[in-house]
TIGUDREN-416497 format. One line per 3 residues: for each residue x, y, z of C-alpha. Coordinates in Angstrom, 3 decimals. Each point is the difference from the previous one (the first is absolute). Example, Ala and Ser with C-alpha at 12.3 -4.5 7.8 and 13.67 -1.06 7.14 Angstrom:
12.300 -4.500 7.800; 1.370 3.440 -0.660
This chain:
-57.485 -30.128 -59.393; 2.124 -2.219 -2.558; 1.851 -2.813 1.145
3.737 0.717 -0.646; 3.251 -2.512 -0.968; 3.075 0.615 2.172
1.843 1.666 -2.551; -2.849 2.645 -0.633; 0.558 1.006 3.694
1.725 3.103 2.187; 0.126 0.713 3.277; 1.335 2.900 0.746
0.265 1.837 3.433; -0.491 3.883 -0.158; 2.490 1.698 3.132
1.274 3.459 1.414; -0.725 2.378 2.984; -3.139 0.581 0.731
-1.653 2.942 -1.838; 2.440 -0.830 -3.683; -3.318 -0.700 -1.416
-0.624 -3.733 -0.522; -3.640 0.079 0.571; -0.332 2.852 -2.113
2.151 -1.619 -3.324; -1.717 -3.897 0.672; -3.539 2.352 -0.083
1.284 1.244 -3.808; 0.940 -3.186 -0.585; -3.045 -1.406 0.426
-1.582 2.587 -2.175; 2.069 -0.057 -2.790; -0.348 -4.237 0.034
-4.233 1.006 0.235; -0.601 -1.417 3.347; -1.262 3.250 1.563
-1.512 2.531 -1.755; 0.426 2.750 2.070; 3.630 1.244 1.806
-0.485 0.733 3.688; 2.341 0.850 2.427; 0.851 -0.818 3.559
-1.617 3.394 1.631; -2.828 -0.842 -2.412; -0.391 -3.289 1.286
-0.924 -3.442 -2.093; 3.008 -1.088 -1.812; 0.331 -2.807 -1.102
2.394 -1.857 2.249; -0.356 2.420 2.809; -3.455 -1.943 1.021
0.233 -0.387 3.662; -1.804 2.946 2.498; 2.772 1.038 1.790
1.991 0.683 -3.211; -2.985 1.841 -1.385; -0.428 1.982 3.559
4.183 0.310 0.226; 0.561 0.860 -4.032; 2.902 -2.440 0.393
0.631 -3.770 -0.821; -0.022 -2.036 3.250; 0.030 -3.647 -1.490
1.287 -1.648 -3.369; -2.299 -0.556 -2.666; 0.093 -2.079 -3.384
-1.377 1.823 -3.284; 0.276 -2.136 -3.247; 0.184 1.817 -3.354
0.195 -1.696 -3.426; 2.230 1.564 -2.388; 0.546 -1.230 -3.172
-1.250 -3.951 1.058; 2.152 0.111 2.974; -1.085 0.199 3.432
1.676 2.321 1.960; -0.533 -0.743 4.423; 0.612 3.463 1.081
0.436 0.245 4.011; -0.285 3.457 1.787; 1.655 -0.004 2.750
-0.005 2.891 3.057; 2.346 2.386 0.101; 0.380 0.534 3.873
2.536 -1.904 2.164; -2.417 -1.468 2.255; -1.803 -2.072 -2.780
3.220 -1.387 -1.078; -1.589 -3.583 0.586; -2.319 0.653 -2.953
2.916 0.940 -1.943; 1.521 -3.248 0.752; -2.923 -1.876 -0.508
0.226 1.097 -4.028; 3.352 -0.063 -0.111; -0.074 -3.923 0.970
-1.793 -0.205 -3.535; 1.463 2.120 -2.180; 1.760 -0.340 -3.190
0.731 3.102 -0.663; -0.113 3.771 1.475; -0.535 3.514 -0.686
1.841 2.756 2.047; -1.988 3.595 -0.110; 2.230 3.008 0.275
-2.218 2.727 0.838; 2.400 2.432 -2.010; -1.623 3.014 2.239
1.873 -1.794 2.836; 2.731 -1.966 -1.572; 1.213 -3.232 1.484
-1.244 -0.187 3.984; 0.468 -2.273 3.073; -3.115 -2.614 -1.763
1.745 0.016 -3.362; 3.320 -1.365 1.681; -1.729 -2.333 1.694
-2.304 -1.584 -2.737; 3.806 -0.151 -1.748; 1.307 -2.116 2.713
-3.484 -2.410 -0.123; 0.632 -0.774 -3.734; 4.016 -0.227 0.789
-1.086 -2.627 2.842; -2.093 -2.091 -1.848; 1.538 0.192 -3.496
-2.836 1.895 -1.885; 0.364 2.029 -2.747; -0.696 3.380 -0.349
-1.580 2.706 -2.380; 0.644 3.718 1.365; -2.345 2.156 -1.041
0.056 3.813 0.870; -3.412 1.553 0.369; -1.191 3.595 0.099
2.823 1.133 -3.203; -2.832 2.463 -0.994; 0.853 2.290 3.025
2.306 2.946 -1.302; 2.297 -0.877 2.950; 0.911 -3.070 -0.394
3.598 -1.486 -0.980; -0.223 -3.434 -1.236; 3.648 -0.220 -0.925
0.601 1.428 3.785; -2.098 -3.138 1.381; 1.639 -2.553 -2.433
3.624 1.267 1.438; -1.189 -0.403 3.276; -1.127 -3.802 -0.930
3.455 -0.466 -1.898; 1.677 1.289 3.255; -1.572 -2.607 2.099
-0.805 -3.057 -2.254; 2.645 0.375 -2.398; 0.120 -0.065 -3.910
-2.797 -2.377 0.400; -2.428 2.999 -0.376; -0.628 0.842 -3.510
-1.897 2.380 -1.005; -2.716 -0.934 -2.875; -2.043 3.262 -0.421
0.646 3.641 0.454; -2.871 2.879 -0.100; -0.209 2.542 -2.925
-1.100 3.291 1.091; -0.583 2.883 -1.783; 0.552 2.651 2.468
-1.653 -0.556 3.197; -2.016 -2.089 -1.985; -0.156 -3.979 -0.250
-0.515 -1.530 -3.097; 0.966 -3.191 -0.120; 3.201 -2.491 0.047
2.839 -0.843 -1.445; 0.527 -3.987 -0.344; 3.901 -1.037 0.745
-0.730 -3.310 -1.463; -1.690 0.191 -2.950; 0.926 3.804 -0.586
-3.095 1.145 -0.521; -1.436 3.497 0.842; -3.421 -0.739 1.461
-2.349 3.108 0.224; -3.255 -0.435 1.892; -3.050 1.058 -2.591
-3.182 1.696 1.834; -1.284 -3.640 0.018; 2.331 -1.524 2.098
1.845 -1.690 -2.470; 3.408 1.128 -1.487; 1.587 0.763 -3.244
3.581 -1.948 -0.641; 2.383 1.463 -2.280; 3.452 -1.658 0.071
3.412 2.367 2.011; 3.044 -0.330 -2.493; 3.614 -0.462 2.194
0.977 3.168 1.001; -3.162 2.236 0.527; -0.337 -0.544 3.283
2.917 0.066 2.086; -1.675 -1.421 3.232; -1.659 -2.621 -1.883
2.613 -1.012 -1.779; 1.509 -0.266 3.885; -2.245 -2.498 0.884
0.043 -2.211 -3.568; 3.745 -0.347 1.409; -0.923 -0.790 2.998
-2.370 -2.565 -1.102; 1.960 -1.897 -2.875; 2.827 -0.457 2.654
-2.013 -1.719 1.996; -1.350 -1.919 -3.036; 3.615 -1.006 -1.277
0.941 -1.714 3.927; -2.797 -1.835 -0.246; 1.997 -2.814 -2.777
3.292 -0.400 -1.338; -1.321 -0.059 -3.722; -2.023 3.353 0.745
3.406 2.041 1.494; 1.767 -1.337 -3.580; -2.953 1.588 -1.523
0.698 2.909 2.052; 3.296 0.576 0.072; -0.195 -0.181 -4.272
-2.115 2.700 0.175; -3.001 -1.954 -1.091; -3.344 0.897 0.497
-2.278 -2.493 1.996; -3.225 -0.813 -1.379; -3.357 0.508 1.586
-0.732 -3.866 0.664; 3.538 0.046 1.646; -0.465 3.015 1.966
-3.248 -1.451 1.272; 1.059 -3.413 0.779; 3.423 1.530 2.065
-2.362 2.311 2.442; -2.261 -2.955 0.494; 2.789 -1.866 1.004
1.990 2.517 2.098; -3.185 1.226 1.995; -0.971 -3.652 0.657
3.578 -0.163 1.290; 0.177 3.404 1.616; 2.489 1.407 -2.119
-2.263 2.604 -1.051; -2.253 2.262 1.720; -1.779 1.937 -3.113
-1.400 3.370 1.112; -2.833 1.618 -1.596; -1.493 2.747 0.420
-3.768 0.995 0.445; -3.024 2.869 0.331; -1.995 -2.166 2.409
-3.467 2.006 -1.102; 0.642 -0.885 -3.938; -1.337 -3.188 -1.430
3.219 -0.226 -1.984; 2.154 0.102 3.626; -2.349 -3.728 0.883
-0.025 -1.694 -3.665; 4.172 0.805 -0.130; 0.389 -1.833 3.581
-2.714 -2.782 -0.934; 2.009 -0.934 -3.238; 3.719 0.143 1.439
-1.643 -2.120 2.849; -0.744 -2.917 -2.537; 3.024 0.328 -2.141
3.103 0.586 2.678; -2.047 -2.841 2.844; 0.340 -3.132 -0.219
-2.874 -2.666 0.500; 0.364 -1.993 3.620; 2.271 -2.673 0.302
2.783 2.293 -2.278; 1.185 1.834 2.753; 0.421 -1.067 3.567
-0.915 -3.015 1.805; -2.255 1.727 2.735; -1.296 -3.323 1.834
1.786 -2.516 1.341; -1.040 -2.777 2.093; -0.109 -3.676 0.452
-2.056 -2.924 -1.507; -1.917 -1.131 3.755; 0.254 -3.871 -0.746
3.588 0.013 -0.752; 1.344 2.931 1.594; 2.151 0.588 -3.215
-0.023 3.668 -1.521; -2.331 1.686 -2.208; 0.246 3.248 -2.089
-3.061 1.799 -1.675; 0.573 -0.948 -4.072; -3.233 1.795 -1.363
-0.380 -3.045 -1.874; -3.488 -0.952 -1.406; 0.655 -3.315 -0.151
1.172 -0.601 3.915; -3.008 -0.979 2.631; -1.840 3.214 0.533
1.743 2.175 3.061; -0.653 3.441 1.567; 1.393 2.569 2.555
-2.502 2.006 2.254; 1.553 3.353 0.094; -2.670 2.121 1.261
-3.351 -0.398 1.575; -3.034 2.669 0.178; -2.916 -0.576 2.407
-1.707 2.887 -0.618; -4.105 -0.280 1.344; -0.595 1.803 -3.528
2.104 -1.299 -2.513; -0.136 -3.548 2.097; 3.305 -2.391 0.475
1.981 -0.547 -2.376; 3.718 -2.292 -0.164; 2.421 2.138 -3.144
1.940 -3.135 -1.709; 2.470 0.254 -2.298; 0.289 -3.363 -1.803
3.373 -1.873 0.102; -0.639 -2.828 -2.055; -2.775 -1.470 -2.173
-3.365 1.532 -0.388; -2.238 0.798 2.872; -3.563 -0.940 -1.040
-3.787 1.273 1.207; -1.848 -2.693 1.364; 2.954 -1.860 1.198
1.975 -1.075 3.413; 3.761 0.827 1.300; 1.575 -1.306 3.444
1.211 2.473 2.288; 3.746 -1.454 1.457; 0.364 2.495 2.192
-3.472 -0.943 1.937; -0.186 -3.303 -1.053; -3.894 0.363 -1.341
-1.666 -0.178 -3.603; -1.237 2.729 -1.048; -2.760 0.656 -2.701
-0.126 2.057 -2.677; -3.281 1.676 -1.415; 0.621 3.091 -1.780
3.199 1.401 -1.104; 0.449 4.064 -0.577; 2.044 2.337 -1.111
-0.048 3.106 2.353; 0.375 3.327 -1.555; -0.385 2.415 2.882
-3.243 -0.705 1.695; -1.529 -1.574 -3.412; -0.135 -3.384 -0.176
0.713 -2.047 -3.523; -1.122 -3.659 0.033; 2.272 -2.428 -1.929
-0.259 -3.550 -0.866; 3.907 -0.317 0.620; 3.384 1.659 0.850
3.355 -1.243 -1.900; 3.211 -0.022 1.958; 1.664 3.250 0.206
-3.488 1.616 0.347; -1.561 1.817 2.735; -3.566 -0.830 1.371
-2.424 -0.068 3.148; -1.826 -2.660 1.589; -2.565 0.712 2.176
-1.162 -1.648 3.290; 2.463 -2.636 1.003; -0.510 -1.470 3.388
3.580 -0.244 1.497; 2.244 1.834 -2.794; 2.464 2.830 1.260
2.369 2.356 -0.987; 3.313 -1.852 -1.371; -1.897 -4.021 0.234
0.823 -1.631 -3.629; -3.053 -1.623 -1.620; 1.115 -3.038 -2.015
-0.890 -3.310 -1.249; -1.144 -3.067 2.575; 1.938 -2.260 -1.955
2.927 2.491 -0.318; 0.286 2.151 3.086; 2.562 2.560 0.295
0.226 3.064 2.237; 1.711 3.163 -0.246; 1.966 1.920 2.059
-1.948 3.365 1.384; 1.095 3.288 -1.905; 2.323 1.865 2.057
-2.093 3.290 1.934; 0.942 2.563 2.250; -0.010 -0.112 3.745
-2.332 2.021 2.130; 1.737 1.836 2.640; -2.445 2.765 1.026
-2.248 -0.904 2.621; -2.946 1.181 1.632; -2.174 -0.076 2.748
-4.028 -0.637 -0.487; -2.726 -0.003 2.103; -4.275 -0.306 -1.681
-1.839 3.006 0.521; -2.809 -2.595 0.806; 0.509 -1.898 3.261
-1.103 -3.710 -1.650; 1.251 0.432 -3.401; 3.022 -1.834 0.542
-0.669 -2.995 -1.852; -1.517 2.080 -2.843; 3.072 1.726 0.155
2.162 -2.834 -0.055; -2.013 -1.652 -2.911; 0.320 2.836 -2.720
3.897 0.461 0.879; 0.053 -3.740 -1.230; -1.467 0.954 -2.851
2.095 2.770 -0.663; 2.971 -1.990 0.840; -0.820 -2.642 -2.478
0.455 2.826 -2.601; 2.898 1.705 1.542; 2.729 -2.481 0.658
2.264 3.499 1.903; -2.782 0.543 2.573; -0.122 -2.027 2.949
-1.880 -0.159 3.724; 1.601 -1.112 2.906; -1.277 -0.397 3.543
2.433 0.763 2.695; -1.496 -1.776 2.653; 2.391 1.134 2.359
-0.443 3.441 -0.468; -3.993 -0.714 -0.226; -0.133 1.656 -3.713
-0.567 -0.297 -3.629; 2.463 1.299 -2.567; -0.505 0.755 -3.287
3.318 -0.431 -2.671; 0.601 2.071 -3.223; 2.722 1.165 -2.158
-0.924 3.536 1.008; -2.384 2.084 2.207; -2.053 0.828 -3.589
-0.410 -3.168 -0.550; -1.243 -0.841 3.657; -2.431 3.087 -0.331
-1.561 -1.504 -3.371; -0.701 -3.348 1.857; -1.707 1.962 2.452
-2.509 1.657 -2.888; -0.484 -3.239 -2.010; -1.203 -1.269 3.633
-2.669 2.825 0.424; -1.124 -0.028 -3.893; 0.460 -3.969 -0.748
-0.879 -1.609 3.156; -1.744 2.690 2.318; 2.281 -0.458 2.752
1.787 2.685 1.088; 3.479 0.343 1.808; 2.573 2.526 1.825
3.157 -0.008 0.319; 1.835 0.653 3.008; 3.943 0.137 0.939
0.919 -3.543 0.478; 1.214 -1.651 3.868; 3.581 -0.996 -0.884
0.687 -3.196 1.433; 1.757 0.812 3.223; 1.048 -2.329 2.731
1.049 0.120 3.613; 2.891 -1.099 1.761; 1.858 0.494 3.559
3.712 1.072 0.270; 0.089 -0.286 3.792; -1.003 -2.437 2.502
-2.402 -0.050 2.628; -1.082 -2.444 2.755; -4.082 0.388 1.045
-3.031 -2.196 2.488; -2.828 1.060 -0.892; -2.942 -2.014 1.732
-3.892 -0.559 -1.476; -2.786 -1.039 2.992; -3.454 0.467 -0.408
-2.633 -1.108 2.703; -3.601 -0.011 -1.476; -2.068 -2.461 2.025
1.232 -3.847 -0.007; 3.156 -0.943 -2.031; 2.494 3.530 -0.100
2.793 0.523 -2.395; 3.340 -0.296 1.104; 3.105 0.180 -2.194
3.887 1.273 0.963; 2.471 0.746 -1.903; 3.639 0.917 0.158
1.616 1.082 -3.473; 3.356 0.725 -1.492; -0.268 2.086 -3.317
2.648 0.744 -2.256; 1.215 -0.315 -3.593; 0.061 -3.194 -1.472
2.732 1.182 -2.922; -2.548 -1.554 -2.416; -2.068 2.349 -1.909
-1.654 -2.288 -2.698; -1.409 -1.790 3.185; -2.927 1.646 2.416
1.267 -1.610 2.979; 1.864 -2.503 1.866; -1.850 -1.640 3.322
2.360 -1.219 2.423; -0.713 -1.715 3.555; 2.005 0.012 3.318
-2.294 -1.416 2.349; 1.358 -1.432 3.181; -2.321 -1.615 2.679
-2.964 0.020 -1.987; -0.789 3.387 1.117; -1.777 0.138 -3.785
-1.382 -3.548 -0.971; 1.193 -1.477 -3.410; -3.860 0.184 -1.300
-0.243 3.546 0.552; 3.469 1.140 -2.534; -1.943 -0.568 -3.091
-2.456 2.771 1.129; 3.005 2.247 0.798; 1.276 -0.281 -3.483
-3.654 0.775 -1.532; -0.028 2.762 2.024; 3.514 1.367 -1.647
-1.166 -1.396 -3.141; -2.813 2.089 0.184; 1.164 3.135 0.537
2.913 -0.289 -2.639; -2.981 0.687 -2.311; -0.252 3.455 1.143
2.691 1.532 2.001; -0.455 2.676 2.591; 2.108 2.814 -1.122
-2.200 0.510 -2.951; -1.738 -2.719 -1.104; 1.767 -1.628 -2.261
1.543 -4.238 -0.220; 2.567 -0.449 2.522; 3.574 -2.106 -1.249
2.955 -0.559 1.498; -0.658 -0.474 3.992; 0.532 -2.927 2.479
-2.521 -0.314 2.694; 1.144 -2.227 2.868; -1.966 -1.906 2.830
1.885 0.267 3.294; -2.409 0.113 2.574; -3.822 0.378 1.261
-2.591 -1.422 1.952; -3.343 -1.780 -0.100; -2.451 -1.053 1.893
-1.633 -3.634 0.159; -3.928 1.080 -1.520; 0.285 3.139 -1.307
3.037 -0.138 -2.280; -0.932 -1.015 -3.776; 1.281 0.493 -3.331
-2.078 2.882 -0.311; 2.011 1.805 3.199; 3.051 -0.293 -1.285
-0.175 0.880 -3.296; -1.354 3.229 1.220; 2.749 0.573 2.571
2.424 -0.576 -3.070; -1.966 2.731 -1.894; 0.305 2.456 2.872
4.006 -0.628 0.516; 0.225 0.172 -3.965; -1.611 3.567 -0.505
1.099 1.455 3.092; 3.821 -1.646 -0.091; 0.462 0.556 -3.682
-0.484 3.531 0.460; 2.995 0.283 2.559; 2.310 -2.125 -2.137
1.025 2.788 -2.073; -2.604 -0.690 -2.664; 0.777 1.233 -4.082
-1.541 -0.012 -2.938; 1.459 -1.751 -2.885; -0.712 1.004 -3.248
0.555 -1.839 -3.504; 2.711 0.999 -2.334; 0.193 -0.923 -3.542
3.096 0.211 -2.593; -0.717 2.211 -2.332; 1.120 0.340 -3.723
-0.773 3.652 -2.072; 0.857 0.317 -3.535; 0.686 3.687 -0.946
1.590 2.020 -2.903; 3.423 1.229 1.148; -1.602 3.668 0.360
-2.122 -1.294 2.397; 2.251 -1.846 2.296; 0.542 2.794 2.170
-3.978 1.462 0.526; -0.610 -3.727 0.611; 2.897 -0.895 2.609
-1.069 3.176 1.826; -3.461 -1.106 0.517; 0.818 -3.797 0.886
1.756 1.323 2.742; -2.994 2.432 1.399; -1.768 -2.939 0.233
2.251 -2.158 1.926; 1.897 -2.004 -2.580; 3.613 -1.008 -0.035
1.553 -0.358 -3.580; 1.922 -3.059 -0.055; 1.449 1.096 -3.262
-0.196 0.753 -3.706; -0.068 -1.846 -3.351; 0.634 1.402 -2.895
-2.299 -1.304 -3.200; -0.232 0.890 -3.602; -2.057 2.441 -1.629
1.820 2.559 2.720; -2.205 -1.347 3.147; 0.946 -0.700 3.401
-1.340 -3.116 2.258; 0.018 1.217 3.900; -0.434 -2.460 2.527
-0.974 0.869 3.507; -1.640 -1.653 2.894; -3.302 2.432 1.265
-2.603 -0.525 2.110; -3.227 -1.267 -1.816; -1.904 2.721 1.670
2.016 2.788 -2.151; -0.938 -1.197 -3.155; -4.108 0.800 0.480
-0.150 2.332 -3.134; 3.055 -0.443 -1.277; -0.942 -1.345 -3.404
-1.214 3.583 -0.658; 2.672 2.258 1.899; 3.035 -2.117 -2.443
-1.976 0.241 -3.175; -0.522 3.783 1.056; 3.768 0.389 0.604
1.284 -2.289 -3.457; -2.805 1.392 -2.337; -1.440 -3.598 -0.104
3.558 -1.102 -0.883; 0.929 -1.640 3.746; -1.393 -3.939 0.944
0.693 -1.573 3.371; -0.728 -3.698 1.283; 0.450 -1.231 3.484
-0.052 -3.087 2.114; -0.280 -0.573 3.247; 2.926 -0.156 2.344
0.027 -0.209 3.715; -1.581 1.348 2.548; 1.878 2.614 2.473
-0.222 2.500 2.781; -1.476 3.201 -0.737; 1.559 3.350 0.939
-1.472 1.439 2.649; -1.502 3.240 -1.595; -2.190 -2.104 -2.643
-0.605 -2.377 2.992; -1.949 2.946 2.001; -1.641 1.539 -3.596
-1.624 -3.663 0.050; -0.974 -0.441 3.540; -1.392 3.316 -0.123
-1.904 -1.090 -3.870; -1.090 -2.885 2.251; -1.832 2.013 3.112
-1.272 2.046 -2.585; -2.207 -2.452 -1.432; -0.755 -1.447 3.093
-1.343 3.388 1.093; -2.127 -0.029 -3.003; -1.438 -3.159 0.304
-1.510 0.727 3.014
């Protein structure tokens, strides 16, 4: 592929809700540009940036890809992105290096819960954005419906470019708004223009208003024009929506037939004359120079030491690994070496590519603003910052979701834990939203996603990638133990076996400590040496001990006080030994009578819903245990509830709220405290607990 200048650059992030059709228009896109020379589509399989297996098997994008077309000598870095909520992290992987992004309005469905969303991405980070309206061949489509729906929400922002002609039921082409052109598709796929005089189309002429409005705010020399009544010329029209979109004064809409090859050349051109090349826009990375500690900001200048931001890996065993860069500053040459800040290691540089689905384009160099692919590096990651020795500078990581779904696993193979273990790695290093944890104290490993989809897919890519296989299972909540009441027991170990005998006596006070960060407190009140000093530290290992698993049900024991008042020993047989197992006995049979409880974590919870919602979701917060602690109102006619609930309600609960908000609601938590659980869910555990003891044996 040819080696492009900054300038002759685009990168431009295609969004919506999943099923709009973005795999489907890049797909015509590519054909049109002559990449592909066949169309396929997702139940067909094979497309072009929908590469991996599990999209192929699942007809749906799971990850974000980066497909680079050439139109008219500039390079345009298209980046499909998924659709469904729980790959949002791929979304904000090419967001993080976009300059520029397209909106699809499936007009069948009109604007949904995803096309909101990608809104309030671009809003966030300052992108601009095209709108384009797919599927305006269907009879039953209203574009002007959609657009008023847009206007409604995002204000006179959205203007409307195109508008379909029809001829009955039938579609034959559009109307242009800004160069007011009639533009009938031919049987070849290209169109016929023929110039619309003022006043022959009523709806058109609507939007021409709509759009030299917004032309005339854009400078006080072009609202004189206006306001004269005189006509703008081309060069000025195009020069005032290149300026408002970089600015986000203008949203154009257009409109398209996503099976037509006119529908992808339209898009492809309005791409390279409404975007702006990186470095016009916004200043996406920001960091600091490591020598100096002073600040930094990505320039896309040539001329700067050569810099680059790792937005995305792929360690795929087919396609291999491979670190996505997009180039900050200078030119990033083949053959070449860049130092890693973030790990503090020099990295080498053999081939460079340019990805384009699974296809891979060598290059002998990528210019700043571009998009590339280097494969093989030995300690590069997600969000590091390759950059000159001499120069270094690191970035700070693009912004990604949180994972708040969890789930237990277990390997259908006893042996293939470290197997196991290894791929996840793997898949971690490409998927900065999953995550393992091992909760040791609950003798488990849990798996992290944004969603339970997304945990199910890791589970496949295990079995197909990596032949390991997993299962899920509903995850131990982290309970604890505590006392409420006090009790006083002597509990005595002896043991005569031939020889030396064991010989430990104890005399214990439990109760609650009124610390529940700590296990336990160890006191001594020893008088006469009935206990010698030497022998307390084996007491306390004893207590220590059994803190690790408590009696009621087997989980860490916080919060008690175990006091030494009295005992016995004898002159050969007592040891260490002895009395650490007298301790044990007095633990697990005086814990028991000190009006043991189970303690079980609460977290503060935050759920952002539509106002429509707020009622549905309330209702099931408080099925599950949760007390609202009250309610925030937020733009865009959303609610913020905050409640403290027991971690243990929210297993599932990514998919029962996007169930009850259409996809619409989010939540985040963090932990809280830790306190007494009522005593109905108390006995549903206890009972979970001699369940699975049953079973086990």
């Amino acid at each position: 592929m040819n080696v492009y200048a900054t300038e002759n650059i685009r990168n431009v992030v295609l969004l919506g809700h999943g099923g709009c059709g973005k795999t489907a228009l890049i797909e015509n896109m590519a054909f049109a540009t002559g990449i592909i020379k066949r169309v396929r589509t997702a139940v067909e399989g094979g497309t072009v940036s929908d590469y991996d297996k599990e999209e192929m098997k699942r007809q749906f994008s799971i990850q974000s890809s980066v497909i680079p077309l050439e139109v008219d000598g500039i390079k345009v870095n298209l980046l499909d992105t998924p659709g469904l909520f729980d790959f949002a992290g791929e979304v904000y992987e090419a967001l993080s290096v976009a300059d520029g992004a397209v909106i699809i309005v499936n007009g069948k469905s009109g604007v949904e819960v995803g096309t909101r969303k990608s809104f309030d991405f671009c809003a966030k980070r300052g992108i601009p954005v095209i709108v384009y309206i797919s599927n305006v061949e269907d009879e039953h489509v209203d574009v002007q419906a959609i657009v008023e729906e847009l206007r409604e929400s995002y204000g006179n922002k959205i203007v409307p470019f195109h508008m379909p002609m029809k001829e009955g039921a039938a579609f034959k082409g559009f109307m242009n708004a800004v160069k007011m052109l009639e533009c009938r598709l031919q049987p070849n796929g290209t169109y016929a223009e023929e110039v619309v005089e003022e006043g022959a189309n009523d709806e058109l002429d609507d939007y021409r208003m709509q759009l030299m409005e917004g032309i005339a705010e854009t400078s006080e020399e072009l609202m004189e024009k206006y306001f004269e009544g005189e006509a703008f010329t081309e060069e000025e029209i195009k020069e005032a929506i290149v300026s408002s979109v970089a600015n986000r004064d203008l949203m154009p809409v257009i409109c398209g037939a996503i099976a037509t090859d006119y529908s992808a050349n339209v898009l492809l051109h309005d791409m390279v004359k409404y975007f702006s090349a990186p470095g016009k826009v916004n200043d996406q990375f920001v960091g600091k120079e490591t020598k100096t500690g002073s600040e930094v900001k990505a320039t896309y200048d040539v001329s700067k030491p050569a810099s680059a931001y790792v937005f995305k890996t792929i360690a795929d065993p087919f396609v291999g690994r491979f670190s996505l860069i997009k180039v900050t500053d200078g030119i990033v040459k083949a053959d070449s070496a860049l130092y890693n800040g973030n790990k503090d290691v020099e990295e080498r540089i053999g081939k460079l590519y340019v990805l384009r689905g699974k296809e891979q384009l060598e290059v002998n160099a990528l210019y700043a603003g571009d998009i590339g692919a280097i494969a093989k590096l030995s300690s590069t990651k997600t969000s590091d910052t390759l950059s000159q020795k001499s120069n270094p500078i690191v970035f700070e990581a693009a912004e990604m979701p949180e994972p708040y779904t969890f789930l237990r696993y277990i390997t259908k193979t006893k042996g293939d834990e470290d197997k196991v273990s290894s791929a996840l790695k793997k898949l971690m290093d490409e998927d900065l939203t999953l995550r393992e944890v091992n909760d040791k104290a609950n003798r488990q490993m849990l798996l992290y996603g944004l969603g339970d989809q997304h945990l199910d897919i890791v589970k496949s890519k295990l079995a197909d990638r990596y032949k390991v296989e997993i299962e899920f299972i509903k995850p131990k909540v982290a309970f604890k133990e505590t006392i409420r009441g006090k009790y006083e027991i002597r509990k005595k170990y002896k043991k005569q076996s031939g020889g030396h005998g064991q010989y430990g006596d104890v005399n214990m006070i439990w109760e609650p400590s009124g610390d529940l960060e700590t296990p336990y407190v160890f006191e001594e009140k020893i008088f006469g040496g009935a206990v010698p000093k030497n022998y307390f530290p084996a007491v306390e290992k004893g207590i220590a001990e059994c803190c690790l698993k408590g009696p009621l049900a087997g989980y860490p024991v916080v919060g008690i006080k175990g006091t030494l008042t009295d005992g016995s020993y004898h002159p050969v047989d007592s040891s260490e030994m002895a009395f650490k197992m007298a301790s044990i006995a007095a633990f697990k049979e005086g814990i028991l009578q000190a009006k043991p409880v189970l303690l079980e974590p609460i977290v503060n919870l935050k759920v952002n819903v539509l106002d429509v919602n707020t009622g549905d979701v309330m209702g099931d917060l408080n099925k599950r245990r949760g007390r609202i602690l009250g309610m925030n109102p937020i733009p865009g006619g959303r609610q913020e509830l905050e409640c403290d609930i027991p971690l243990a309600s929210l297993v599932g609960y990514s998919t029962d709220l996007r169930s009850m908000t259409g996809g619409s609601g989010e939540f985040s938590y963090v932990f809280s405290r830790y306190e007494q659980m009522p005593g109905d869910a108390q006995e549903a555990v206890l009972k979970e607990v001699e369940a699975e003891k049953e079973a086990e044996k």
